[in-house]
N, C-alpha and C positions, 0 to 999 in steps of 0.2 A: 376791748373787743369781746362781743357772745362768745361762748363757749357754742360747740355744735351741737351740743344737746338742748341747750336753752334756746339755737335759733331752731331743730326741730321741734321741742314742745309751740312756740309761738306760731309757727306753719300748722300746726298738729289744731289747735285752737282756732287758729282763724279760718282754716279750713271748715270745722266743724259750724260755725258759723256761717261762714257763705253758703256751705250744704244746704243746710235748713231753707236759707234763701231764694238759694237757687231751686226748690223742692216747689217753694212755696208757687213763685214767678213761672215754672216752668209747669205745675197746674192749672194756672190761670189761662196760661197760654192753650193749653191741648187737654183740660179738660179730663186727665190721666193721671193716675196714679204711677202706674206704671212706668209710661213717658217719662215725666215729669221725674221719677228716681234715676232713671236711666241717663236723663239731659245732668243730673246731681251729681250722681257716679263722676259720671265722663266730664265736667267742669271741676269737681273736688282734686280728682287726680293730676290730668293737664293743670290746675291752678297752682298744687302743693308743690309739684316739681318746681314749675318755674318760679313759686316763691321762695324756695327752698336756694335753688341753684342762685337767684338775684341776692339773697342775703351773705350766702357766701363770698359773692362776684366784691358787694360793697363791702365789705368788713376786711377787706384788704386794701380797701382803697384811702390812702391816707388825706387825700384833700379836704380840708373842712376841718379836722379835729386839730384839739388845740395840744401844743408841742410837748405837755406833761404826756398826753393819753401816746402821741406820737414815739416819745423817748421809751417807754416802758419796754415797747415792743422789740 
């Protein structure tokens, strides 16, 4: 199982990445700068919670791993 620090750097990253992304797509769309950070902001945040809260949710969930990783715990 991640440690919570290791599944926030991984949220913290991939956040940073979709950012950009979503910067990108969301100029295209409206032509703004502005916009377009603001649609960034407010998809980075709403995105990192819920992938924040989802990583947690499954890192408890023992179905799928195999009975060494299961035993440890």
């Amino acid at each position: 199982m991640d440690s919570k620090t290791k599944l926030l750097a991984k949220a913290v990253t991939w956040q940073v990445a979709g950012f950009f992304s979503m910067m990108l797509i969301g100029f295209v769309f409206t032509g703004s700068v502005t916009a377009s950070g603001g649609i960034a902001i407010a998809g980075s945040i709403t995105g990192f919670v819920a992938y924040f809260l989802h990583e947690i949710v499954w890192s408890h969930v023992t179905w799928g791993r195999s009975k060494d990783v299961v035993a440890k715990q």
